[in-house]
N, CA, C and O atoms as a GROMACS GRO file, in nm:
protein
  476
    1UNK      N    1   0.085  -0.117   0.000
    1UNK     CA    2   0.000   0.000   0.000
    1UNK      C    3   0.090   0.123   0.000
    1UNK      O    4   0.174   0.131   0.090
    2UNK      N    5   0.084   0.185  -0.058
    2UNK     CA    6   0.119   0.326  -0.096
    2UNK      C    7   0.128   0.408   0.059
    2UNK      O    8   0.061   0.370   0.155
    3UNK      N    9   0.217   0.519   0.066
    3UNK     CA   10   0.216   0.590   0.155
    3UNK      C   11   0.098   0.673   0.163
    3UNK      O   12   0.056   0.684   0.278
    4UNK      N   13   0.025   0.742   0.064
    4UNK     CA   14  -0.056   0.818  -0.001
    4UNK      C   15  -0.175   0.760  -0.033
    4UNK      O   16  -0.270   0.817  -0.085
    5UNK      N   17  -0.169   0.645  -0.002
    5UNK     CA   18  -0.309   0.581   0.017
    5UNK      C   19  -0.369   0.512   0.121
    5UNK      O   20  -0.488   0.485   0.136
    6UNK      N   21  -0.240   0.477   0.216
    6UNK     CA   22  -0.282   0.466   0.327
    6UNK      C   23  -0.336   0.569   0.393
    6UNK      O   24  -0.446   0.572   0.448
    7UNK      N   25  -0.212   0.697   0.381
    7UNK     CA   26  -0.292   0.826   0.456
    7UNK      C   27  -0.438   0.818   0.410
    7UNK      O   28  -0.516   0.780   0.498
    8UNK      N   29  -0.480   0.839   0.317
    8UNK     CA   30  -0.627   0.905   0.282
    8UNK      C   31  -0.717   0.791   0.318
    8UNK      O   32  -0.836   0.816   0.302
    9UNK      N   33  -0.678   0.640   0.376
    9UNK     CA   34  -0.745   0.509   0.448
    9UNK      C   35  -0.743   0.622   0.588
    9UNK      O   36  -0.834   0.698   0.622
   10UNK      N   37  -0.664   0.610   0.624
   10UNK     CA   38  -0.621   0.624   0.738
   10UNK      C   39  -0.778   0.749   0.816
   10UNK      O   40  -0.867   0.738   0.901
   11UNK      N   41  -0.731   0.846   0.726
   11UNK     CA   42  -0.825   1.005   0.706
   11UNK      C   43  -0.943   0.964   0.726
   11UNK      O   44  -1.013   1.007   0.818
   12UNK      N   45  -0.998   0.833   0.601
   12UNK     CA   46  -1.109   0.852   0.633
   12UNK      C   47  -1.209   0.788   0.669
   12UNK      O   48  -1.330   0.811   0.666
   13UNK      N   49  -1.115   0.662   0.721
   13UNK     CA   50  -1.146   0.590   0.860
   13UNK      C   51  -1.145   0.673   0.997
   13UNK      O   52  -1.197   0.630   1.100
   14UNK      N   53  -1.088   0.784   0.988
   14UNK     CA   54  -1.073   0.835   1.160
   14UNK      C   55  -1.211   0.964   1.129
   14UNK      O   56  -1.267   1.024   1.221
   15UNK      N   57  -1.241   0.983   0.985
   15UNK     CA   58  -1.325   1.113   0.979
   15UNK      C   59  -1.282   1.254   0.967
   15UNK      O   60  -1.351   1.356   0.967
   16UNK      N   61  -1.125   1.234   0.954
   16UNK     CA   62  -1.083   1.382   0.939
   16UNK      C   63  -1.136   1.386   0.832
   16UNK      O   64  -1.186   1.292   0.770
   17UNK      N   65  -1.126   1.559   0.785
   17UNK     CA   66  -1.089   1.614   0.657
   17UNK      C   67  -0.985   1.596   0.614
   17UNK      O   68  -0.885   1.580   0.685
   18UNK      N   69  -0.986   1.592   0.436
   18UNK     CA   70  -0.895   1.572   0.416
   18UNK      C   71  -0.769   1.693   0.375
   18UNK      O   72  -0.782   1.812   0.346
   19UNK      N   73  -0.643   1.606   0.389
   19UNK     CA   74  -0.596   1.715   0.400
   19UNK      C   75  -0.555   1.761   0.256
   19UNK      O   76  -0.525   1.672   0.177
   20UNK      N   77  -0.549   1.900   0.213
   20UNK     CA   78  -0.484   1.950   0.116
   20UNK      C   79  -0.316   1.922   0.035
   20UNK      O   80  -0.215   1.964   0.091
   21UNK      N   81  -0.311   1.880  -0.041
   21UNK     CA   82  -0.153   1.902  -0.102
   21UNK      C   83  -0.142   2.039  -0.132
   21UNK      O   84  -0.220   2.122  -0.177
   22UNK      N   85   0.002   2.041  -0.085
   22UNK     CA   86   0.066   2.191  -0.152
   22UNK      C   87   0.118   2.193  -0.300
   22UNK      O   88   0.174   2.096  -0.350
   23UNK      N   89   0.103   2.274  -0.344
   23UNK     CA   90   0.132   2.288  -0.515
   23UNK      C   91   0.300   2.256  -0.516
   23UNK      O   92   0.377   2.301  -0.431
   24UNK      N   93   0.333   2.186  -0.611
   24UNK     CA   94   0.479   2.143  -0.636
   24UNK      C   95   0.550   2.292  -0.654
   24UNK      O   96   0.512   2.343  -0.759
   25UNK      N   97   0.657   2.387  -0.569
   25UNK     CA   98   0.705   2.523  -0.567
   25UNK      C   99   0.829   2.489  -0.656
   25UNK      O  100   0.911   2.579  -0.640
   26UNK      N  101   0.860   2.424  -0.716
   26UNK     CA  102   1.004   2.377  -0.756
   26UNK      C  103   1.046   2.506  -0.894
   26UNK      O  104   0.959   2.566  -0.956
   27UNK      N  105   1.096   2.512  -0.901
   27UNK     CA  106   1.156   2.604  -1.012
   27UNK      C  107   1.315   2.610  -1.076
   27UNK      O  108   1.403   2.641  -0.996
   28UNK      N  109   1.344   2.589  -1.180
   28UNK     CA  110   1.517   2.544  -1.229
   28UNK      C  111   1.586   2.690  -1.146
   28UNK      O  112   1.544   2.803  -1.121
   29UNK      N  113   1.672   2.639  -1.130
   29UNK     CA  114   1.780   2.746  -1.082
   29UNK      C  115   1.806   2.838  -1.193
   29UNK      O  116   1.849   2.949  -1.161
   30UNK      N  117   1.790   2.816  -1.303
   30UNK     CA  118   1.853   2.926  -1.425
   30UNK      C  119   1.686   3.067  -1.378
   30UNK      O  120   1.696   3.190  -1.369
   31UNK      N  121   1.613   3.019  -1.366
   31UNK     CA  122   1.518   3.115  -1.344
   31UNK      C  123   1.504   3.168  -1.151
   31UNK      O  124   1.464   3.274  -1.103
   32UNK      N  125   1.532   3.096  -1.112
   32UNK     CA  126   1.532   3.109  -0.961
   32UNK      C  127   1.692   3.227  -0.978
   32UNK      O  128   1.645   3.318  -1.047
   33UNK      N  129   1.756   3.243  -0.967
   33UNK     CA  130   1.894   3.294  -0.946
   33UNK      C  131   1.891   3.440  -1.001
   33UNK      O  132   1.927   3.516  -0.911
   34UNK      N  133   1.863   3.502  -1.108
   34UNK     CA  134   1.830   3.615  -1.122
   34UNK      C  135   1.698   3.682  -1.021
   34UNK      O  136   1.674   3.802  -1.004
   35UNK      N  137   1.649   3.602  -0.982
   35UNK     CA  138   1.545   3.621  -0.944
   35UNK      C  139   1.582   3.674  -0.736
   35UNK      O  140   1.503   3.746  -0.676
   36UNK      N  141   1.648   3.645  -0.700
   36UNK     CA  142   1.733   3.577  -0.619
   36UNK      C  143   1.845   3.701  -0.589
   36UNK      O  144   1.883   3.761  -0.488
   37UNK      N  145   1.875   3.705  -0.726
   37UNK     CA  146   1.995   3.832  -0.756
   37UNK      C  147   1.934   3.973  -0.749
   37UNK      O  148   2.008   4.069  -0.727
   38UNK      N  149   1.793   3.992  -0.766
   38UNK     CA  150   1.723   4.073  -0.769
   38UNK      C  151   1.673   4.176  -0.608
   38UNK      O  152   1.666   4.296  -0.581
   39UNK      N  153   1.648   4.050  -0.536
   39UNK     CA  154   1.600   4.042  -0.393
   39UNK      C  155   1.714   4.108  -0.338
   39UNK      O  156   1.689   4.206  -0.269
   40UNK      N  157   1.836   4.076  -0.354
   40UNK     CA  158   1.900   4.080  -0.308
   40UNK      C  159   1.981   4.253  -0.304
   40UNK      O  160   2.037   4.326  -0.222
   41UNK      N  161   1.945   4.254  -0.436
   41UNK     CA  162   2.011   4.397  -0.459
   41UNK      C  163   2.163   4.354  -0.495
   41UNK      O  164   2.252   4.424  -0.445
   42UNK      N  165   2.209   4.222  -0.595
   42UNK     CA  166   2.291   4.224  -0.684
   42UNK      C  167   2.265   4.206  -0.824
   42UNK      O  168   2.340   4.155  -0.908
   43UNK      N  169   2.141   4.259  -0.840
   43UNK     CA  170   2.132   4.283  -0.982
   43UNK      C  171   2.223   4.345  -1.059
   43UNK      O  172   2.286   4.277  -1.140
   44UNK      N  173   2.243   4.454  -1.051
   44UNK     CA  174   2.354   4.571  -1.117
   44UNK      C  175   2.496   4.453  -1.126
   44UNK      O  176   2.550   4.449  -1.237
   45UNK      N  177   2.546   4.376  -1.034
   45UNK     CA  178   2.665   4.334  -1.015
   45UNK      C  179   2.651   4.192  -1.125
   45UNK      O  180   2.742   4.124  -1.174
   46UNK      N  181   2.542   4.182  -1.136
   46UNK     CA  182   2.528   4.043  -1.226
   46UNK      C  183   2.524   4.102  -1.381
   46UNK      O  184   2.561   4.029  -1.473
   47UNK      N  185   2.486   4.209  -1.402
   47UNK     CA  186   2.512   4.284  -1.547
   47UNK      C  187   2.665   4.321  -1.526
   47UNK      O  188   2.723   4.225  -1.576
   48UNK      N  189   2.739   4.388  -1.490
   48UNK     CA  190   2.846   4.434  -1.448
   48UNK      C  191   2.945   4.270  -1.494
   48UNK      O  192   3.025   4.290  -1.586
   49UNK      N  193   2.941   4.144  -1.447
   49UNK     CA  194   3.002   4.069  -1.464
   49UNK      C  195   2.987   4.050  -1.604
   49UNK      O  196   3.097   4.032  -1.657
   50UNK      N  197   2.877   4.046  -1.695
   50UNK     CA  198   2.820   4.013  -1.830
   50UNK      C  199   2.889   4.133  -1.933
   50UNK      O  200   2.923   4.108  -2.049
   51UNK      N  201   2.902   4.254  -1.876
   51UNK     CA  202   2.970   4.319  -1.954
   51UNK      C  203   3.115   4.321  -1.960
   51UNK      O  204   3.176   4.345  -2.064
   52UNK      N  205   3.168   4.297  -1.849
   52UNK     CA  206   3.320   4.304  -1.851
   52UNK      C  207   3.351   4.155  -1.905
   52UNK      O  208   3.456   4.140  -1.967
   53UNK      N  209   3.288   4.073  -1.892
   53UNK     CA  210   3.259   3.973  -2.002
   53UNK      C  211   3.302   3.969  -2.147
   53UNK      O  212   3.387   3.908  -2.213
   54UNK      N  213   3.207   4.061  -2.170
   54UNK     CA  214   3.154   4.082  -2.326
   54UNK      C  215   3.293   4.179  -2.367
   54UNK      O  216   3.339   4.172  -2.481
   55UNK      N  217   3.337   4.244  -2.294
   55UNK     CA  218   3.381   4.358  -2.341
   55UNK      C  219   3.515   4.371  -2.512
   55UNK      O  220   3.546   4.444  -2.606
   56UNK      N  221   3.543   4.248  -2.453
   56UNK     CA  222   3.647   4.226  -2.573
   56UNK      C  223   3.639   4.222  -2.715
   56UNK      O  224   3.704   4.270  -2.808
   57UNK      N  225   3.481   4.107  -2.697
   57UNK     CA  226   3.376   4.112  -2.851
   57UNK      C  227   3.318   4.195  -2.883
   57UNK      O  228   3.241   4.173  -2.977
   58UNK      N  229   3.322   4.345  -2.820
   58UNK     CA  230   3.232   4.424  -2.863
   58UNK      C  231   3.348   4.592  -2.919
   58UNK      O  232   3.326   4.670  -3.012
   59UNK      N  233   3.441   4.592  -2.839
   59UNK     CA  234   3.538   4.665  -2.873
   59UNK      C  235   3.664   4.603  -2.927
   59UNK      O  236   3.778   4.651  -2.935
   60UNK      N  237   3.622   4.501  -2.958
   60UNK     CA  238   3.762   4.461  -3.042
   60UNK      C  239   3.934   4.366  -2.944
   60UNK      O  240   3.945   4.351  -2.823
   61UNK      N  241   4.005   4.335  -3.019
   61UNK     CA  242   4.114   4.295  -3.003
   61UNK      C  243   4.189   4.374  -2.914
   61UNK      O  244   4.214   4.359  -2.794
   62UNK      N  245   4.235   4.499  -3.035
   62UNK     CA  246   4.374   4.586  -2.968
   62UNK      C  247   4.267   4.695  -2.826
   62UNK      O  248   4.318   4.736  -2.722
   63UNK      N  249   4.146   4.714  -2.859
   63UNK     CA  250   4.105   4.810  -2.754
   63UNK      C  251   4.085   4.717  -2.633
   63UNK      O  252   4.116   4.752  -2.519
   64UNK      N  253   4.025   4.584  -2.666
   64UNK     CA  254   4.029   4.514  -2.544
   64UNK      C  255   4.169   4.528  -2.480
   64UNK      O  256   4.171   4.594  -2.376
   65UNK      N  257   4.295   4.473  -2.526
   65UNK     CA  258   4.407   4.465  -2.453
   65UNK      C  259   4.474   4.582  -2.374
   65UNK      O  260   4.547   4.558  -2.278
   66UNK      N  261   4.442   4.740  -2.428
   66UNK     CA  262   4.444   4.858  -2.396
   66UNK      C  263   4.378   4.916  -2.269
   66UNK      O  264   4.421   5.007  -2.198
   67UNK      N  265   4.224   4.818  -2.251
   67UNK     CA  266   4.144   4.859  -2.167
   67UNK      C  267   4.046   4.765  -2.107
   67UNK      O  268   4.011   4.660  -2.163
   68UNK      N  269   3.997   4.813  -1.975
   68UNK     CA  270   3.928   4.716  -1.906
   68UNK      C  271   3.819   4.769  -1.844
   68UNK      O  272   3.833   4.876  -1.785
   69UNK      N  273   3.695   4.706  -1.847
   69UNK     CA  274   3.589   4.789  -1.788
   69UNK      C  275   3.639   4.762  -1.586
   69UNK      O  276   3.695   4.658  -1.552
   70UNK      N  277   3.612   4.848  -1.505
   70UNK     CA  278   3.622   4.808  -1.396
   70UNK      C  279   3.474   4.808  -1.326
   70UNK      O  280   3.444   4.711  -1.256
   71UNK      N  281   3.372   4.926  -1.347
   71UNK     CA  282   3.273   4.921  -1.242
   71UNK      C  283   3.158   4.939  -1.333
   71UNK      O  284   3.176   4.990  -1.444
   72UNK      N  285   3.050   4.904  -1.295
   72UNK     CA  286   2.932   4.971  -1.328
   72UNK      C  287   2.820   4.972  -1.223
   72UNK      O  288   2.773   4.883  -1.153
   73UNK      N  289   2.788   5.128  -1.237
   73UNK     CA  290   2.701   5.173  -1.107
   73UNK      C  291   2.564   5.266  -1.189
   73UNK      O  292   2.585   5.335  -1.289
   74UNK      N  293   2.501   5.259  -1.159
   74UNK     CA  294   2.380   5.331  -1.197
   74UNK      C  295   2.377   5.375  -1.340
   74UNK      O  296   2.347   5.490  -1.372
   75UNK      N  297   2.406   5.288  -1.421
   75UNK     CA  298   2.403   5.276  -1.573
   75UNK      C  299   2.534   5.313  -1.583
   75UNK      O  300   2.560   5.252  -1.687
   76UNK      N  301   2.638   5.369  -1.552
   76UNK     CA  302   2.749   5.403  -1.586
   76UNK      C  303   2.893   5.268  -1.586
   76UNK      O  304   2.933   5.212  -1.484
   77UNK      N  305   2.937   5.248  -1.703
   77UNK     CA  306   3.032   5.188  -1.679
   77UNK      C  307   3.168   5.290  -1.718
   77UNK      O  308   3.208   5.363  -1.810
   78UNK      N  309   3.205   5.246  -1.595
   78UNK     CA  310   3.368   5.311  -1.622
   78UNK      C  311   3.459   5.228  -1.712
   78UNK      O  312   3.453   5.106  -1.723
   79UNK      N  313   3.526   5.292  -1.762
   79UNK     CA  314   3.682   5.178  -1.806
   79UNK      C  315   3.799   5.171  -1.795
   79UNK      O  316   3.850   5.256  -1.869
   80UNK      N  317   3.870   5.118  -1.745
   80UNK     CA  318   4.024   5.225  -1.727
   80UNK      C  319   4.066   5.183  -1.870
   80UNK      O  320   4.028   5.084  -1.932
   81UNK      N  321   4.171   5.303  -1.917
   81UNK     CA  322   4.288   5.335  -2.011
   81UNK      C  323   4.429   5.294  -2.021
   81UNK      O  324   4.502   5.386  -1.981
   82UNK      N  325   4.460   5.245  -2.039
   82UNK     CA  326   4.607   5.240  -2.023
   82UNK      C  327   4.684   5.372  -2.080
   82UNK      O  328   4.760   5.432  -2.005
   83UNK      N  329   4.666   5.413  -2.202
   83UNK     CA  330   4.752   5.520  -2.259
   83UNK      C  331   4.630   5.683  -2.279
   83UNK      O  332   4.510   5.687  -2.305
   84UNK      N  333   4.716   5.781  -2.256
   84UNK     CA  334   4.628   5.882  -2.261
   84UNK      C  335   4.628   5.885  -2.436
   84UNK      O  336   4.563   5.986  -2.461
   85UNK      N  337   4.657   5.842  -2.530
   85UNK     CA  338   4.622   5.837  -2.679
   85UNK      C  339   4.516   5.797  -2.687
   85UNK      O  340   4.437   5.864  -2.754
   86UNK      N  341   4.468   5.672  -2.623
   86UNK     CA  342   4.380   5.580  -2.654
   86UNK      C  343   4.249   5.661  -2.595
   86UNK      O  344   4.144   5.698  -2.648
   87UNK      N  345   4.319   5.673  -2.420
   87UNK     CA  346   4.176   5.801  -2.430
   87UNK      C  347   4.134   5.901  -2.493
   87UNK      O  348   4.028   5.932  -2.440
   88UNK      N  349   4.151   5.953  -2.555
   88UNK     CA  350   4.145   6.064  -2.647
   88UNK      C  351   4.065   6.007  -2.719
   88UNK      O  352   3.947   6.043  -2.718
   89UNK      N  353   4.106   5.911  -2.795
   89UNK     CA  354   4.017   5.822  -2.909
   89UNK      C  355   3.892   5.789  -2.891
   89UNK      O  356   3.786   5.812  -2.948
   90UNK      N  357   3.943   5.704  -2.760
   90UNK     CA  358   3.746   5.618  -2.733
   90UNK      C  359   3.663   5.739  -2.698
   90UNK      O  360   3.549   5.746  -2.744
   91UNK      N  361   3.722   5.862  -2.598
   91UNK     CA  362   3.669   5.990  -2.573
   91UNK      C  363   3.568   6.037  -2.667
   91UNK      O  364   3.445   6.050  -2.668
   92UNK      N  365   3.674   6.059  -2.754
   92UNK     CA  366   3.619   6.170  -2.896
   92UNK      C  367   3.557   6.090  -3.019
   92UNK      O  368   3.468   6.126  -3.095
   93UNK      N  369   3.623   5.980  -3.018
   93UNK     CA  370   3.578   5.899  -3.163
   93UNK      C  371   3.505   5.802  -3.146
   93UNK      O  372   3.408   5.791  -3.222
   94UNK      N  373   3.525   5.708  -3.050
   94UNK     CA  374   3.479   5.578  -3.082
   94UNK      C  375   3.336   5.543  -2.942
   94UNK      O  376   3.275   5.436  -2.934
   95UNK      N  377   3.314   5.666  -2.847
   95UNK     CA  378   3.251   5.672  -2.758
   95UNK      C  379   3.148   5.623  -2.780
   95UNK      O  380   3.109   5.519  -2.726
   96UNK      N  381   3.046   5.726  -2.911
   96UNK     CA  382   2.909   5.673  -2.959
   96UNK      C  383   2.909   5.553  -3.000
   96UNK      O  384   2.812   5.491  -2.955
   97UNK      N  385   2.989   5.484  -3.077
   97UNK     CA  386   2.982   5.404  -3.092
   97UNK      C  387   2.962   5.260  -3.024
   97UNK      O  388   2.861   5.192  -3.041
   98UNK      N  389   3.077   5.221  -2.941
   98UNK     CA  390   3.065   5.197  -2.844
   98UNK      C  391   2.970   5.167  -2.731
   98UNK      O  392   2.938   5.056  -2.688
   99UNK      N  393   2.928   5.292  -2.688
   99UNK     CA  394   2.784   5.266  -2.647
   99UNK      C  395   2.654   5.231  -2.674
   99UNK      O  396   2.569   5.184  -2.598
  100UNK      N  397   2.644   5.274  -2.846
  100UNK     CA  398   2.541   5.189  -2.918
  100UNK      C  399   2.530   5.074  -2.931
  100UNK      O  400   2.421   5.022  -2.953
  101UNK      N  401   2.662   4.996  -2.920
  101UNK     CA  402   2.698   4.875  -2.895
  101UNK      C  403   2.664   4.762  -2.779
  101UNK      O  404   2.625   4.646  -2.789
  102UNK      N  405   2.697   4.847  -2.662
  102UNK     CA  406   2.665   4.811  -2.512
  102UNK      C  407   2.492   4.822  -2.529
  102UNK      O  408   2.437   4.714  -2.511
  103UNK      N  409   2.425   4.905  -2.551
  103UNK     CA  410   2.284   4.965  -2.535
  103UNK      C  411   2.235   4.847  -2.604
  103UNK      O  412   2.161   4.770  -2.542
  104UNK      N  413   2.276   4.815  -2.766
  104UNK     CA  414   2.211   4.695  -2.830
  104UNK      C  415   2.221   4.623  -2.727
  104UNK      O  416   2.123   4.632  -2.654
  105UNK      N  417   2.313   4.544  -2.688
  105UNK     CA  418   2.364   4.408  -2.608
  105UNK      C  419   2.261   4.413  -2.526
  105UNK      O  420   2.156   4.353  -2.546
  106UNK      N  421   2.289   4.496  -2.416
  106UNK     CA  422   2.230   4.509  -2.252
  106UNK      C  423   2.120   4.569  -2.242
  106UNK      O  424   2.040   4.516  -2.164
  107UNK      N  425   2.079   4.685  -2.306
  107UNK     CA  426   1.985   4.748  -2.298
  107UNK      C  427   1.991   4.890  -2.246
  107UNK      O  428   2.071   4.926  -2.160
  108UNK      N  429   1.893   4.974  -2.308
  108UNK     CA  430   1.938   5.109  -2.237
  108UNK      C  431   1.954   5.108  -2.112
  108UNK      O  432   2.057   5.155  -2.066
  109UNK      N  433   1.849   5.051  -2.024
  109UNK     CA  434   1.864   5.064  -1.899
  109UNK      C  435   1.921   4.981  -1.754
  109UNK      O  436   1.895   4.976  -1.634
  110UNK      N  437   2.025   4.918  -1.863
  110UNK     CA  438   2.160   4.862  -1.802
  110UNK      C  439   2.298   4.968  -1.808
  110UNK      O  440   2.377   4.998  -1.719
  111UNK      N  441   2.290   5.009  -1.944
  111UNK     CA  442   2.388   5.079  -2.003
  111UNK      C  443   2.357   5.239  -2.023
  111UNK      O  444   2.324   5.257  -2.140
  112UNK      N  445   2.356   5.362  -1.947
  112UNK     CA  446   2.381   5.459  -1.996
  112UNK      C  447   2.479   5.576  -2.061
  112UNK      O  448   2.446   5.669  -2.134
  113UNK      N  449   2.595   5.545  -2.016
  113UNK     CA  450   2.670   5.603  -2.071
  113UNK      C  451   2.837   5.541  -2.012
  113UNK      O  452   2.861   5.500  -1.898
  114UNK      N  453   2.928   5.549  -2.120
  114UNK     CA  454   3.100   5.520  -2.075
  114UNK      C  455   3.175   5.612  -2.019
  114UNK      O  456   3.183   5.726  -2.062
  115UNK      N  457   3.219   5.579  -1.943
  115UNK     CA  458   3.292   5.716  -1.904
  115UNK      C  459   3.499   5.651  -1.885
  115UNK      O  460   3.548   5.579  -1.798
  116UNK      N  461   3.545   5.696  -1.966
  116UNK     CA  462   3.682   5.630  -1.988
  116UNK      C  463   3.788   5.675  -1.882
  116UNK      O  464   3.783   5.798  -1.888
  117UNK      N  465   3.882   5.641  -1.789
  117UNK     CA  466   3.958   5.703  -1.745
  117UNK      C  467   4.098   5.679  -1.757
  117UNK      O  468   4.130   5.563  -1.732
  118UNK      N  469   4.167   5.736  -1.779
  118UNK     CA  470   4.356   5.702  -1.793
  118UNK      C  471   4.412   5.626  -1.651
  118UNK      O  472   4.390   5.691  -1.548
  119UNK      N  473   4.476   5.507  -1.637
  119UNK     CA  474   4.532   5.490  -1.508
  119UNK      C  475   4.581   5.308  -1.504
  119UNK      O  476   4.634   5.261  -1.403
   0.00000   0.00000   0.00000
């Protein structure tokens, strides 16, 4: 005899009510964990890992090796520079770009703006 069928012998031989099952709560971890990350208030830090991630495929070879994203805080990702040439460049030239790039990927409201620094 079944565990689950004895109980409900059991139930309704003694006259209880019966009792209710609880709904199966189970959920995969790939959906539980953002979710999780959210509560928590490491959301921002779980985009932040995805971009410094990404960063190489999206700016390239030689700019990847030049530069590294370090933080991102309230849409802003910083990056450090290695050479003040290079800042100049991503500064003035390659900024918009760049960020149209990040914005596709992540979304505007992951990504608002780069802000490059020499160091």
């Amino acid at each position: 005899m079944s565990p689950s069928l004895r109980a409900a012998v059991i139930a309704e031989w003694r006259g209880l009510p019966e009792r209710k099952m609880r709904p199966d709560r189970w959920q995969a971890p790939a959906d539980l964990v953002p979710k999780l990350m959210q509560r928590l208030g490491l959301r921002e830090r779980l985009h932040e890992t995805e971009v410094i991630e990404a960063w190489s495929k999206i700016v390239g070879e030689f700019i990847a090796a030049h530069s590294a994203p370090v933080a991102l805080r309230e849409g802003v990702l910083y990056v450090r520079v290695l050479q003040p040439a290079l800042h100049y460049e991503l500064e003035q030239v390659s900024k918009s770009e760049i960020l149209r790039k990040l914005k596709q990927r992540f979304g505007g409201k992951t990504i608002r703006d780069v802000r490059f620094r020499v160091g």
